[in-house]
MITORMI-21762 format. One record per atom (N, C-alpha, C, O): atom name; x negated, y negated, z negated; chain. Coordinates in Angstrom, 2 decimals, m for minus. Atoms other than C-alpha are relative to their C-alpha. Last residue first. Layout:
<atoms>
+-------+---------+---------+---------+--------+
: atomo :       X :       Y :       Z : cadena :
+-------+---------+---------+---------+--------+
:    CA :       X :       Y :       Z :      A :
...
+-------+---------+---------+---------+--------+
</atoms>
This chain:
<atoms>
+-------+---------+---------+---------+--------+
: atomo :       X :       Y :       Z : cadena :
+-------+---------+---------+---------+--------+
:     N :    0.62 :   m0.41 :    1.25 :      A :
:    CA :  m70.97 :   87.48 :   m9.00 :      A :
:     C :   m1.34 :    1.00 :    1.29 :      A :
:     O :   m2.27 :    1.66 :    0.82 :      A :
:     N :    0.37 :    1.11 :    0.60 :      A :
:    CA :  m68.65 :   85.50 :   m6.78 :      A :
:     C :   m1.59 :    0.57 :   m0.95 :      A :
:     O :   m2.37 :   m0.23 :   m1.48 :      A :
:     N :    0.56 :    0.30 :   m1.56 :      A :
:    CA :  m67.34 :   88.20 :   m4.74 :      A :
:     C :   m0.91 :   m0.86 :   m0.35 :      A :
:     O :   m1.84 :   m0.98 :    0.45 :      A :
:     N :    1.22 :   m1.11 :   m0.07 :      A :
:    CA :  m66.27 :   89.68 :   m8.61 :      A :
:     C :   m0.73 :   m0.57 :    1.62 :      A :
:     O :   m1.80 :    0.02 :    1.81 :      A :
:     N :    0.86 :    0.33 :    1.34 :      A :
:    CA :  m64.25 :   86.34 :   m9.76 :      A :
:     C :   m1.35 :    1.12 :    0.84 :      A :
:     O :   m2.51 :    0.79 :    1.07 :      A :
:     N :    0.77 :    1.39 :   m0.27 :      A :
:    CA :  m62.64 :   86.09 :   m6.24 :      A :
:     C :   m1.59 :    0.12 :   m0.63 :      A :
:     O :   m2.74 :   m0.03 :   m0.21 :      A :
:     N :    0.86 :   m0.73 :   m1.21 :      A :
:    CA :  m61.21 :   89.99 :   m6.93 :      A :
:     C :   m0.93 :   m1.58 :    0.70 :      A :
:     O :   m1.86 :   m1.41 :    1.50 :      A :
:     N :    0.90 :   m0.96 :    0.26 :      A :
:    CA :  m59.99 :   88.58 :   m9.93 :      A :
:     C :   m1.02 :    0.41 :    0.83 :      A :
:     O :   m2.23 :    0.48 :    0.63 :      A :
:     N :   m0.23 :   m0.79 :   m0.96 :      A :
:    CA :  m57.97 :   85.35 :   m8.93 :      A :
:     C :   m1.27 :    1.15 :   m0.17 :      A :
:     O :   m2.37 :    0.84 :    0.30 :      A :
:     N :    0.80 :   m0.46 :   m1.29 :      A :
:    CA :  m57.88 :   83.61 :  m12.09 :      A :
:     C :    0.29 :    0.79 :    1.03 :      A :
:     O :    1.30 :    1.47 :    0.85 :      A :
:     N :    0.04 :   m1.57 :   m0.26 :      A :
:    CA :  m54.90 :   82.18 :  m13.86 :      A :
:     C :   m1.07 :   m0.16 :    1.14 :      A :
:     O :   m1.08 :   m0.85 :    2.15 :      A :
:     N :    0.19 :   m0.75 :   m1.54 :      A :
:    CA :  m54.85 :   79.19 :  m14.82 :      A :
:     C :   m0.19 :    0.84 :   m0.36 :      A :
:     O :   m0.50 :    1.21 :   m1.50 :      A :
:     N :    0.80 :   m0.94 :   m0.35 :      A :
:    CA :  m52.98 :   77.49 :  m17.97 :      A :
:     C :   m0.32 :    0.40 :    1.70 :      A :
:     O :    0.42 :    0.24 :    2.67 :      A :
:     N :    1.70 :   m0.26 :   m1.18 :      A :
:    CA :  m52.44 :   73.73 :  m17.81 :      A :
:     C :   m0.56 :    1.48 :   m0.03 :      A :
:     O :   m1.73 :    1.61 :    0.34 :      A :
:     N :    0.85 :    0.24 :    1.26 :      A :
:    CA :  m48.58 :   73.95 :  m17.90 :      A :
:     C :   m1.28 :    0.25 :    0.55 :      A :
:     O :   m1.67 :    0.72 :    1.61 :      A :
:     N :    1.70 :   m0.60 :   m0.71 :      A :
:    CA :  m46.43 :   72.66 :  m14.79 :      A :
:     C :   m0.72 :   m0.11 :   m1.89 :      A :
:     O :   m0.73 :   m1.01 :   m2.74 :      A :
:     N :    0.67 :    0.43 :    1.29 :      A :
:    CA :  m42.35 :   72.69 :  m15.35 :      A :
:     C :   m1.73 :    0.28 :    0.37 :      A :
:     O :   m2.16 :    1.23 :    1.02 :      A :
:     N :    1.07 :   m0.96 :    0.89 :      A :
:    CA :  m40.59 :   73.50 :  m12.10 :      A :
:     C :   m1.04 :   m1.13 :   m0.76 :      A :
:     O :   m1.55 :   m2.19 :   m0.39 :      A :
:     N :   m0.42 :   m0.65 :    0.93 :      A :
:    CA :  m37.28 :   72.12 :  m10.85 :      A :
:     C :   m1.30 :    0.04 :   m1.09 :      A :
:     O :   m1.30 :   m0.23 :   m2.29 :      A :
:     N :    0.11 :   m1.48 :    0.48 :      A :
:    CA :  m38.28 :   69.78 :   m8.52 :      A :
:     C :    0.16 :    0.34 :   m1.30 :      A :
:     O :   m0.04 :   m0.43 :   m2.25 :      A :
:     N :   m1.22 :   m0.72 :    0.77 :      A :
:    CA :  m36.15 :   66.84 :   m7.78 :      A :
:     C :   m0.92 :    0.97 :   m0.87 :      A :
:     O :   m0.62 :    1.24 :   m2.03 :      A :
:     N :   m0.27 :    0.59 :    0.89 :      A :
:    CA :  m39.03 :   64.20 :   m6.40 :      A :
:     C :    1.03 :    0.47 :   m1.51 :      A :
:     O :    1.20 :   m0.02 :   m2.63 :      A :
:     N :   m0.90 :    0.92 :   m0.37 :      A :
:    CA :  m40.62 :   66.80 :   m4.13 :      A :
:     C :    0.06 :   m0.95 :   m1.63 :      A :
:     O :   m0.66 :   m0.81 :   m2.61 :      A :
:     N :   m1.19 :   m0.90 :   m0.17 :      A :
:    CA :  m44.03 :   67.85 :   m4.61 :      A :
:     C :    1.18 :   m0.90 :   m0.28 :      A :
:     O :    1.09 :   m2.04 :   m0.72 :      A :
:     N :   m0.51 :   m0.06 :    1.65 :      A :
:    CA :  m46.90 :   66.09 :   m3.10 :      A :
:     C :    1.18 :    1.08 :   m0.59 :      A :
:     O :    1.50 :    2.06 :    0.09 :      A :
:     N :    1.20 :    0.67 :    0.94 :      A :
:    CA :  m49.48 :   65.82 :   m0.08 :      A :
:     C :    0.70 :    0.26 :   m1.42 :      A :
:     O :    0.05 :    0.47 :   m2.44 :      A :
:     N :    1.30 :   m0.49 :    0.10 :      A :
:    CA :  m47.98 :   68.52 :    2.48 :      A :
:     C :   m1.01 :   m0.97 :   m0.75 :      A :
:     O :   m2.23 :   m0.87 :   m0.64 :      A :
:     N :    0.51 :   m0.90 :    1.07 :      A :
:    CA :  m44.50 :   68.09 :    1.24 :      A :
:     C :   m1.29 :    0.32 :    0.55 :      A :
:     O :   m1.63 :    1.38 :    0.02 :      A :
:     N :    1.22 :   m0.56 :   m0.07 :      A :
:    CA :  m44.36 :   64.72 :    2.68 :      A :
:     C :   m0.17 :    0.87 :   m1.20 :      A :
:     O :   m0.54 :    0.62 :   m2.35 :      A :
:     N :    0.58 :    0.88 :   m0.52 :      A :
:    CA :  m40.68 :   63.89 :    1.62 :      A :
:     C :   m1.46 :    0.45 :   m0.30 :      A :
:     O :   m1.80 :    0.89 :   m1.39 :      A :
:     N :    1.59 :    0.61 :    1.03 :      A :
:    CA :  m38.60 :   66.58 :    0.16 :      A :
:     C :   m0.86 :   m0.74 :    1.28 :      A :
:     O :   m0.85 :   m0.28 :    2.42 :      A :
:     N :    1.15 :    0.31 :   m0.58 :      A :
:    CA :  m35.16 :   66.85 :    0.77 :      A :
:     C :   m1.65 :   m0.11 :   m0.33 :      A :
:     O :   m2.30 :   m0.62 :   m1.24 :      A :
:     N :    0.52 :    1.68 :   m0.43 :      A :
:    CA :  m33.29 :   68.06 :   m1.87 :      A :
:     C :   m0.97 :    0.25 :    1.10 :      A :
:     O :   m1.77 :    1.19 :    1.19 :      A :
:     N :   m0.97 :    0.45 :   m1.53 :      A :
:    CA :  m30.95 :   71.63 :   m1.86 :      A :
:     C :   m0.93 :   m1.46 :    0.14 :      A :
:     O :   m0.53 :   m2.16 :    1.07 :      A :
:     N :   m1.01 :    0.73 :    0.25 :      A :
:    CA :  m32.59 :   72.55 :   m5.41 :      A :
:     C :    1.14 :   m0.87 :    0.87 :      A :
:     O :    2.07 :   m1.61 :    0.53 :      A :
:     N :   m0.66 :    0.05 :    0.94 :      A :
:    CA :  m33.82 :   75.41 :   m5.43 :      A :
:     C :    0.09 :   m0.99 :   m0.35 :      A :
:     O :    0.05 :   m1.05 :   m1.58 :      A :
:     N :   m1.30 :   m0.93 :    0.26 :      A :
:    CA :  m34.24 :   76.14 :   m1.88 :      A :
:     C :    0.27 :    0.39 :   m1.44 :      A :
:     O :    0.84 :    1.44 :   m1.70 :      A :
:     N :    0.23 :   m0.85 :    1.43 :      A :
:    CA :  m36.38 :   72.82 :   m1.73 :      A :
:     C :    1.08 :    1.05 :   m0.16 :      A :
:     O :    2.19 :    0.68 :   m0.54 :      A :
:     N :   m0.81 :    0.37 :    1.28 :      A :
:    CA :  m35.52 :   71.16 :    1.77 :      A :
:     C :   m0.78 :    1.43 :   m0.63 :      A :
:     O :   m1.23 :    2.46 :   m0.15 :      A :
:     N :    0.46 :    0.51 :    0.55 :      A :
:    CA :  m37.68 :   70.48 :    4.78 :      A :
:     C :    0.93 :   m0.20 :   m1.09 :      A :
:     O :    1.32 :   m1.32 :   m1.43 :      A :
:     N :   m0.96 :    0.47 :    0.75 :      A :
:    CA :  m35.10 :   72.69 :    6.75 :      A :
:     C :   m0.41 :   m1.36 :   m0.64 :      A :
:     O :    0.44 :   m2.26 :   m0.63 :      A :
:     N :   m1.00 :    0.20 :   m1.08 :      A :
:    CA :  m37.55 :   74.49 :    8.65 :      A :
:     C :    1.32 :   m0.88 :   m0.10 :      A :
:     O :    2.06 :   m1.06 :    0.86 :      A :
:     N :    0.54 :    0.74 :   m0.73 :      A :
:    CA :  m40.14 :   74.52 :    6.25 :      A :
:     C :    0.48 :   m0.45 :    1.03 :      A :
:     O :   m0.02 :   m1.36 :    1.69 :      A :
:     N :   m0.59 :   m0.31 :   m1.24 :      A :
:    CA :  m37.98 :   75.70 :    3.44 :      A :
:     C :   m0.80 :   m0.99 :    1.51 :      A :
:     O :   m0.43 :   m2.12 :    1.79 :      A :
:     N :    0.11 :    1.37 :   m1.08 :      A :
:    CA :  m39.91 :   75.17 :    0.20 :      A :
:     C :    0.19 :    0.45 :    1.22 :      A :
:     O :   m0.72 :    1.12 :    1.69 :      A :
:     N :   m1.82 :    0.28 :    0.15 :      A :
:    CA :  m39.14 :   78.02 :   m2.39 :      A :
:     C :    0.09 :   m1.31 :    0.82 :      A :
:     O :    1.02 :   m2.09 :    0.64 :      A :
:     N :   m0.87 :   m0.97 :   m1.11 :      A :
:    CA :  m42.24 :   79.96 :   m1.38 :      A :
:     C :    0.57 :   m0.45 :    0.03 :      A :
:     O :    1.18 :   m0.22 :    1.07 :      A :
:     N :   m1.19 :   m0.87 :    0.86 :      A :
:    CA :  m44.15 :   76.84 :   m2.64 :      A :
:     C :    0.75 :    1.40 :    1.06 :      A :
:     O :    0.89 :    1.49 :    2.28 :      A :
:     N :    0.64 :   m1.16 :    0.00 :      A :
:    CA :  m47.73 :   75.81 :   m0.85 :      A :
:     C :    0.86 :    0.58 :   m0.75 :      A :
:     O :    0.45 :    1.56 :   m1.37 :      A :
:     N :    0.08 :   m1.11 :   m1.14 :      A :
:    CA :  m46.05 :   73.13 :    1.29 :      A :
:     C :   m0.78 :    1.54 :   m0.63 :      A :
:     O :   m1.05 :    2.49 :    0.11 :      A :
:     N :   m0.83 :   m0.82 :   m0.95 :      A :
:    CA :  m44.78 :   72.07 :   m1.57 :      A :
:     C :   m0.09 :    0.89 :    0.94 :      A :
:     O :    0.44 :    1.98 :    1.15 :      A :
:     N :   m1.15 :    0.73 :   m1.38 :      A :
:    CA :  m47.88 :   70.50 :   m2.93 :      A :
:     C :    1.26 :    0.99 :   m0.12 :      A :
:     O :    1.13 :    2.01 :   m0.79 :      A :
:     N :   m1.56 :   m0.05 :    0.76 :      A :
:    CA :  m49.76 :   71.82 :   m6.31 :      A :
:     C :    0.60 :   m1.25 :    1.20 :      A :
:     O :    0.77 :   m2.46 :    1.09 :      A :
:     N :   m0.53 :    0.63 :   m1.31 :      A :
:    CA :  m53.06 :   72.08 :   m4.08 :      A :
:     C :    1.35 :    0.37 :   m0.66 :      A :
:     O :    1.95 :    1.39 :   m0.31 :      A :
:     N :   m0.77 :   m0.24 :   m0.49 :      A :
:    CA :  m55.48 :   72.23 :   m7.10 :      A :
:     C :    1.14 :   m0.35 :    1.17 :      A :
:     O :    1.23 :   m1.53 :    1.52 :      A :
:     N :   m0.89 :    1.16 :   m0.78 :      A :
:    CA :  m58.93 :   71.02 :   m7.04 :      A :
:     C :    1.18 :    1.10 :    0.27 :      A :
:     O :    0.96 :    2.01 :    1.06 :      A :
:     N :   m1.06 :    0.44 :    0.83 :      A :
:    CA :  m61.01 :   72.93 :   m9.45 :      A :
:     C :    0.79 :   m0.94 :    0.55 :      A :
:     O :    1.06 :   m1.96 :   m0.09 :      A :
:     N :    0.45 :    1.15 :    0.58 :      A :
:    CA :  m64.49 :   73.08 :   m7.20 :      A :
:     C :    1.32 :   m0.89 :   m1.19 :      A :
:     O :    1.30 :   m2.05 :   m1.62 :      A :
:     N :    1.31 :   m0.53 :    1.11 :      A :
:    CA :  m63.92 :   76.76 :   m6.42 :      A :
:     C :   m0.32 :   m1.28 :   m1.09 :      A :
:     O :   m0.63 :   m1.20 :   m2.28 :      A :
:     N :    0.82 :    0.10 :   m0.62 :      A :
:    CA :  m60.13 :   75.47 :   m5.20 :      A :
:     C :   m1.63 :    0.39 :   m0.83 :      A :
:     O :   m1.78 :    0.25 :   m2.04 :      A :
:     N :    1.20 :    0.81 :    0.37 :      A :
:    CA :  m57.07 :   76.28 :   m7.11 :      A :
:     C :   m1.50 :    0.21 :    1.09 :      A :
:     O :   m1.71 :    1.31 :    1.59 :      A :
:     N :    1.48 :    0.10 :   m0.27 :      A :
:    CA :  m54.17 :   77.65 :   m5.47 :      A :
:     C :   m0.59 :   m0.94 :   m0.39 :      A :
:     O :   m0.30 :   m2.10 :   m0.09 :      A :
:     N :    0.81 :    0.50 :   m1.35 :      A :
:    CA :  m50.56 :   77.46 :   m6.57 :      A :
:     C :   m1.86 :   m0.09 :    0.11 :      A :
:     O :   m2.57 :   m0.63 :   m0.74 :      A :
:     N :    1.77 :    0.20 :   m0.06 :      A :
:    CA :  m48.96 :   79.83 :   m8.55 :      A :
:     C :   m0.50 :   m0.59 :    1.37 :      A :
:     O :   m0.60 :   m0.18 :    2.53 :      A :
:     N :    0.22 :   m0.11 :   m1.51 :      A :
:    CA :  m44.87 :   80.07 :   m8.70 :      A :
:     C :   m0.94 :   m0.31 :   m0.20 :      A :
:     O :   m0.84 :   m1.28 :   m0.96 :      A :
:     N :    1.43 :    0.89 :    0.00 :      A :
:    CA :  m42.81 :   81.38 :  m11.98 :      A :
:     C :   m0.65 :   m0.02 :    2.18 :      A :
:     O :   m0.34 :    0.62 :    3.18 :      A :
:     N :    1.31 :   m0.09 :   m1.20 :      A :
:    CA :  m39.31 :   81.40 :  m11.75 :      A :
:     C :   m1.13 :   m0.23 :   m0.65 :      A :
:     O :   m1.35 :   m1.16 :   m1.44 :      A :
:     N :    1.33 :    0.48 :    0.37 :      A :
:    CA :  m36.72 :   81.51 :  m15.15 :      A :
:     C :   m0.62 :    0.55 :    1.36 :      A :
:     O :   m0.44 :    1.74 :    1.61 :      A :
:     N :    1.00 :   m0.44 :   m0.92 :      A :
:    CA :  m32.97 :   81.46 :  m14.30 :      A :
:     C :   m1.65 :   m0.26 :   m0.23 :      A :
:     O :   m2.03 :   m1.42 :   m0.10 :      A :
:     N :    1.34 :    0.19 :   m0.03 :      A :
:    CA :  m30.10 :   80.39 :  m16.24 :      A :
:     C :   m1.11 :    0.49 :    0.60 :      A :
:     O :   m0.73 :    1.63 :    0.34 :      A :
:     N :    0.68 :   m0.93 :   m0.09 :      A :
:    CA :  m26.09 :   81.06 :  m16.03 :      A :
:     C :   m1.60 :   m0.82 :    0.74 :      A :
:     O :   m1.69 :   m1.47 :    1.78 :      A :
:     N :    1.22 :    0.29 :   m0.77 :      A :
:    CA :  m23.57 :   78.66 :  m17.04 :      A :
:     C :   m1.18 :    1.40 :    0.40 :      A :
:     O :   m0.90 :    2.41 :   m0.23 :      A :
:     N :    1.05 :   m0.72 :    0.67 :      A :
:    CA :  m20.35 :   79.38 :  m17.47 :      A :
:     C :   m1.06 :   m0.22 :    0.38 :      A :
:     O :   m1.22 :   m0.25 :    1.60 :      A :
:     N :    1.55 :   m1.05 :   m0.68 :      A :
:    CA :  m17.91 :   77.00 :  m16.27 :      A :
:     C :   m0.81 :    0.94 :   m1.43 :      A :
:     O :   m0.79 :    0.87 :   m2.66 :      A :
:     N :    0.85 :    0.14 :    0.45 :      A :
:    CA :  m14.13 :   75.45 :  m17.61 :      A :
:     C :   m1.51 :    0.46 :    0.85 :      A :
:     O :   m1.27 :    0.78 :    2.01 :      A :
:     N :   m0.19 :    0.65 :    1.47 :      A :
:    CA :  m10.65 :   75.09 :  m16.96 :      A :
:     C :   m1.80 :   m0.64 :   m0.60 :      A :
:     O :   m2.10 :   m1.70 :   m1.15 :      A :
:     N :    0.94 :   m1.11 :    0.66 :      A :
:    CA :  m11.03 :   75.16 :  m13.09 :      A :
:     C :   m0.12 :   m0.60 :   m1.25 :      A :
:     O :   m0.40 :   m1.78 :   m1.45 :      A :
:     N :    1.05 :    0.43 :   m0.27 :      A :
:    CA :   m7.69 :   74.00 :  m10.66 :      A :
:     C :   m1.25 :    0.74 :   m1.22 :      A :
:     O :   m1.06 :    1.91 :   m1.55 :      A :
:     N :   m0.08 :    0.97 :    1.05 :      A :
:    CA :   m4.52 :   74.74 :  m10.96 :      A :
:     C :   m0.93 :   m0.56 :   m0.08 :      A :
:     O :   m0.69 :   m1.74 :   m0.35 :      A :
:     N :   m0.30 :    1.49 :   m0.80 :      A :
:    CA :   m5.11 :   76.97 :   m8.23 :      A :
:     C :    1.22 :   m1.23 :   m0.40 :      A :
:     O :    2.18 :   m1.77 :    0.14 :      A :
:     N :    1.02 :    1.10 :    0.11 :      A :
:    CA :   m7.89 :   78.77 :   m9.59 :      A :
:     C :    1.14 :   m0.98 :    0.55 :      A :
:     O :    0.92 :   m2.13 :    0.92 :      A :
:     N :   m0.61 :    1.16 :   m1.31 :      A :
:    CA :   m6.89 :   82.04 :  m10.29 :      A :
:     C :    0.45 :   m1.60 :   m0.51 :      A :
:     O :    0.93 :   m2.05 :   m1.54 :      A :
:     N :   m0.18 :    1.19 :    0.88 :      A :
:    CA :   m9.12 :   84.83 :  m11.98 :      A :
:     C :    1.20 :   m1.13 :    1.15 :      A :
:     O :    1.35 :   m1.18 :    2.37 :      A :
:     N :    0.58 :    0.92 :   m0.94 :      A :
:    CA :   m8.57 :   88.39 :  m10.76 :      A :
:     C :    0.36 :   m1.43 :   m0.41 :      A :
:     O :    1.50 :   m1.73 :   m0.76 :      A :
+-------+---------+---------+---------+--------+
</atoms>
């Protein structure tokens, strides 16, 4: 059992990959807000990965966030066929 009360020599880090999909609209308008993250606490108005506040998450995303945005989309399949 490790002990700490000397205080802490060093850390380990440990890494984490999320993905999170936000809705595109027919007309290609995505709603990359907050309010459409799971990891956005609405009760809290904090990011539960990163403890920040976030200021109007229903127009933007916070100022901390974690997540990286590339331009692939992903379709919604069962859209594609309602569509057809």
């Amino acid at each position: 059992m490790p002990n700490f009360d000397n205080g802490v020599d060093s850390y380990i880090i440990g890494h984490c990959e999320i993905e999170v999909s936000f809705p595109v609209d027919y007309k290609g308008r995505a709603d990359i807000t907050c309010n459409q993250c799971p990891y956005y606490g609405r009760s809290s108005k904090t990011c539960q990965l990163n403890k920040q506040v976030v200021h109007y998450p229903e127009k933007y995303i916070g100022v901390y966030c974690p997540l990286t945005f590339e331009e692939k989309e992903y379709r919604n399949e069962q859209s594609d066929m309602c569509s057809r």
